[in-house]
C-alpha positions as CSV (number, residue, x, y, z in Angstrom):
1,X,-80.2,42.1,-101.8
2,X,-79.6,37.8,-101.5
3,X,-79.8,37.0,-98.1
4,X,-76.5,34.8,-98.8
5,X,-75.4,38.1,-99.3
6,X,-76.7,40.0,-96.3
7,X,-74.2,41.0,-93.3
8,X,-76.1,38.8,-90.9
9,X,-75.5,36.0,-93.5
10,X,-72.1,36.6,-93.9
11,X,-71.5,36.9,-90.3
12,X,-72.8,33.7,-89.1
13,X,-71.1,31.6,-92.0
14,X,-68.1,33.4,-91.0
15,X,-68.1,32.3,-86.9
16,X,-69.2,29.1,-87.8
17,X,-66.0,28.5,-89.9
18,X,-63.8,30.3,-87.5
19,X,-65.0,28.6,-84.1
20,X,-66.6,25.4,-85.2
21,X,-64.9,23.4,-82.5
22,X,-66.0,25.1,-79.9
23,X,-69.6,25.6,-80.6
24,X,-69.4,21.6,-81.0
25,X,-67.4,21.6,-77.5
26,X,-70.8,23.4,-76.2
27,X,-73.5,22.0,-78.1
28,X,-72.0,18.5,-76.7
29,X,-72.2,20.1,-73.2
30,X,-75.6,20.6,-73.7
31,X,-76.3,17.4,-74.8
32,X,-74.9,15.4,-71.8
33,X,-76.7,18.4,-69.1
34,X,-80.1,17.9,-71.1
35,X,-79.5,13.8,-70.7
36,X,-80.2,13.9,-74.7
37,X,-76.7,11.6,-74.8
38,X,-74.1,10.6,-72.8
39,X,-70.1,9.2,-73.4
40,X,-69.3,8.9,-77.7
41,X,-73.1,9.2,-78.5
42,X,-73.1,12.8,-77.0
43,X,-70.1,13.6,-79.5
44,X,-72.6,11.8,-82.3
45,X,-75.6,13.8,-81.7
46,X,-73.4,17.1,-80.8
47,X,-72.1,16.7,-84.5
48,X,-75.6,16.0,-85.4
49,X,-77.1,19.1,-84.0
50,X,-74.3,21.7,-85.5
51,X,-75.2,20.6,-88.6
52,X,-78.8,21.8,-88.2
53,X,-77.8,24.6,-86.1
54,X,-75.9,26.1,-89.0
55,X,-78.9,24.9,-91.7
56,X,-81.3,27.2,-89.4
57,X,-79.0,29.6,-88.7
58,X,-78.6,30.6,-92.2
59,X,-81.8,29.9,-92.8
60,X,-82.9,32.4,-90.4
61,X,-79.7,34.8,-91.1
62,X,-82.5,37.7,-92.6
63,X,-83.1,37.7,-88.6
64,X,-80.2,38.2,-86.9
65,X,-78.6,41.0,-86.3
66,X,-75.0,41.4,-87.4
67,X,-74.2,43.5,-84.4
68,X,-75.4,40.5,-81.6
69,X,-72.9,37.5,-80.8
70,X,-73.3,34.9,-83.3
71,X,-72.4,32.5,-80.5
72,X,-75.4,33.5,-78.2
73,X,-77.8,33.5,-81.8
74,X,-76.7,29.8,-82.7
75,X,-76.4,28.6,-79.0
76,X,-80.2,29.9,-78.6
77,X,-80.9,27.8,-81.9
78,X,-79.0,24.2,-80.8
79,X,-81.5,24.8,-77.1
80,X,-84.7,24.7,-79.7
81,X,-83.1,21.5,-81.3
82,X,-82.4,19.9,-78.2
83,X,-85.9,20.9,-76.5
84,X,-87.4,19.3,-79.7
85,X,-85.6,16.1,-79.7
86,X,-85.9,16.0,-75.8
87,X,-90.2,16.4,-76.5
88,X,-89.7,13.6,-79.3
89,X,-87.4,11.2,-76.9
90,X,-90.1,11.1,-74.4
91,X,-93.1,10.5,-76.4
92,X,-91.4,7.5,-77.9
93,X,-90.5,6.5,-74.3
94,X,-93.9,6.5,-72.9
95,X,-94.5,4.2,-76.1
96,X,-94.2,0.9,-74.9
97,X,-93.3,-1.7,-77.9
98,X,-96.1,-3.9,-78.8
99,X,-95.6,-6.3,-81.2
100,X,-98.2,-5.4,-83.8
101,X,-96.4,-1.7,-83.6
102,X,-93.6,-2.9,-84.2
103,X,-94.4,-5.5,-87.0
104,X,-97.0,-3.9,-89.0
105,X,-96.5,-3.2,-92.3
106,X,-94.1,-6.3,-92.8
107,X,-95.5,-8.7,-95.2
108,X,-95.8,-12.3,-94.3
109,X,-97.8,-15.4,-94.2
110,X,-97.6,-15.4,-90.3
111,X,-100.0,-13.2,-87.9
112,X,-98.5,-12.2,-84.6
113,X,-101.0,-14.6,-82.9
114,X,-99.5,-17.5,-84.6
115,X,-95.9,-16.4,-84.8
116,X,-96.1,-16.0,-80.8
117,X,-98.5,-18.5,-79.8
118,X,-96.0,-21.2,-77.7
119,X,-95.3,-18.0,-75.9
120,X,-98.9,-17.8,-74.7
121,X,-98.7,-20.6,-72.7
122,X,-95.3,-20.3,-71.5
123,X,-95.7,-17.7,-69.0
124,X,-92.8,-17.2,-66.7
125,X,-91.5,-20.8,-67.8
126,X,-92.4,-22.3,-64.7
127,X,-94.4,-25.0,-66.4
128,X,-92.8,-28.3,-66.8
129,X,-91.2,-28.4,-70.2
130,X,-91.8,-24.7,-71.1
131,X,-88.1,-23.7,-71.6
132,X,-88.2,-26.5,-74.2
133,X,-90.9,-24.8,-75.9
134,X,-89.3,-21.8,-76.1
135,X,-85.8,-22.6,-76.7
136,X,-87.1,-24.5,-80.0
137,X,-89.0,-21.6,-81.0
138,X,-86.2,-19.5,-80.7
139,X,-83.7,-22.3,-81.9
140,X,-83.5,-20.4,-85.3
141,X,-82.6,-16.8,-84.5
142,X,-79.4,-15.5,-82.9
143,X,-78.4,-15.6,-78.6
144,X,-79.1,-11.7,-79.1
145,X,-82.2,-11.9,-80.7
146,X,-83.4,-14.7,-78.1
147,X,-82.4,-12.7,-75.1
148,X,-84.1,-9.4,-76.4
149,X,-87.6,-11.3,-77.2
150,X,-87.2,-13.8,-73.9
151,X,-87.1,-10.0,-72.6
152,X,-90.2,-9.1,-74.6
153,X,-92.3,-11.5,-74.4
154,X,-91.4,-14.5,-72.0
155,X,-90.8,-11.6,-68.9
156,X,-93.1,-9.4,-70.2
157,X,-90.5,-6.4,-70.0
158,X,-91.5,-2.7,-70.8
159,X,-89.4,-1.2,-73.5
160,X,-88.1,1.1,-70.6
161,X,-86.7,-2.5,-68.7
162,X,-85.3,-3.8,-72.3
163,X,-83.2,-0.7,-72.6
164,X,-81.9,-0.7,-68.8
165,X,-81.1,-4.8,-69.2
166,X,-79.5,-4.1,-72.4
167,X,-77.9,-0.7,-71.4
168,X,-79.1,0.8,-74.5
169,X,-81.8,3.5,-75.0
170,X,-85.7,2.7,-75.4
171,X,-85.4,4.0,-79.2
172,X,-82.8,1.9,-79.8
173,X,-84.4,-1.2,-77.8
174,X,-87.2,-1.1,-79.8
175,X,-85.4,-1.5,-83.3
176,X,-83.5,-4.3,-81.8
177,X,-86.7,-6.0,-81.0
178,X,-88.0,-4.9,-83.8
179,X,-85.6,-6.4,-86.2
180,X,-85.5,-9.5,-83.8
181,X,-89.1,-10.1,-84.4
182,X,-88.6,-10.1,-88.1
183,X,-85.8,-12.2,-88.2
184,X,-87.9,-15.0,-86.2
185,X,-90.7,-14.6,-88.5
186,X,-88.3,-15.0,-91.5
187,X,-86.8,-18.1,-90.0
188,X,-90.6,-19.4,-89.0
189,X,-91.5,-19.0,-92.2
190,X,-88.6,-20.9,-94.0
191,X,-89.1,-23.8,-91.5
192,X,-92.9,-24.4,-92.1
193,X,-92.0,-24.2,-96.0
194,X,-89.2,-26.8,-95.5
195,X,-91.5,-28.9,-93.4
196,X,-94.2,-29.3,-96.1
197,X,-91.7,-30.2,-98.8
């Protein structure tokens, strides 16, 4: 027999149709109690999670009983998903975001020493003329982008601090910097190609 076709198969697919909603409504709770996502993110992730709750599920179906709640089997399932991504959430957040992490692999004519270099020297900017320094450095990128790398690299911030100033998540801090940091090497690299024509 096709475990499509098996009881337990037929069983599961069957709940899932019938009370979608509210295995959502309680996968979501989860995810806000765990602290995996909070407000319209929560709902995001929730919708996330069912998805690969009912992929394992049926998977799995061979395994479950057809006699057991399906609720309790695919509530056990979405815990395992959530104590994964939970695991996976704080290794990246122990991570901090250095720039050659974050940069590497990205082709270009510029290292990170001399794409960053008037930072160096720029410390706090509480030497005379150092906020001139590095507003012209950052003249060519975007207010966001400057404020995330003034955060990176001017006060030194932890990718934890980014997140909390930008009341974002760490993962989410780091691909803004991320992105930042390539947009200023794009924009350093056009300049010192219009300078020597």
């Amino acid at each position: 027999m096709r475990i499509e076709n098996s009881p337990g198969h037929r069983r599961l697919r069957q709940f899932v149709e019938d009370e979608a909603d509210r295995l959502l409504d309680t996968i979501r709770m989860y995810v806000i109690q765990t602290g995996l996502a909070t407000g319209a993110t929560a709902t995001i992730v929730a919708s996330e999670l069912l998805n690969e709750v009912v992929v394992e599920a049926l998977k799995g179906a061979d395994r479950f009983d057809p006699t057991r709640q399906p609720m309790a089997w695919l509530l056990g399932i979405a815990l395992n998903l959530i104590k994964r991504r939970k695991v996976s959430q704080a290794r990246r957040n122990h991570r901090e975001p250095l720039l050659r992490d974050l940069t590497a692999g990205f082709e270009s004519g510029f290292s990170d020493d001399e794409l960053f270099e008037p930072f160096l020297n720029i410390g706090l900017a509480s030497e005379p003329g150092a906020g001139d320094i590095l507003d012209e450095l950052l003249s060519s990128v975007s207010d966001s982008d400057q404020h995330i790398l003034r955060l990176a690299v001017q006060y030194d911030f932890s990718g934890e601090k980014i997140a909390t100033a930008l009341k974002i998540t760490p993962g989410a801090a780091r691909v803004r910097l991320h992105r930042a940091i390539q947009r200023l090497r794009v924009a350093q690299e056009s300049r010192t190609v219009e300078n020597h024509d």
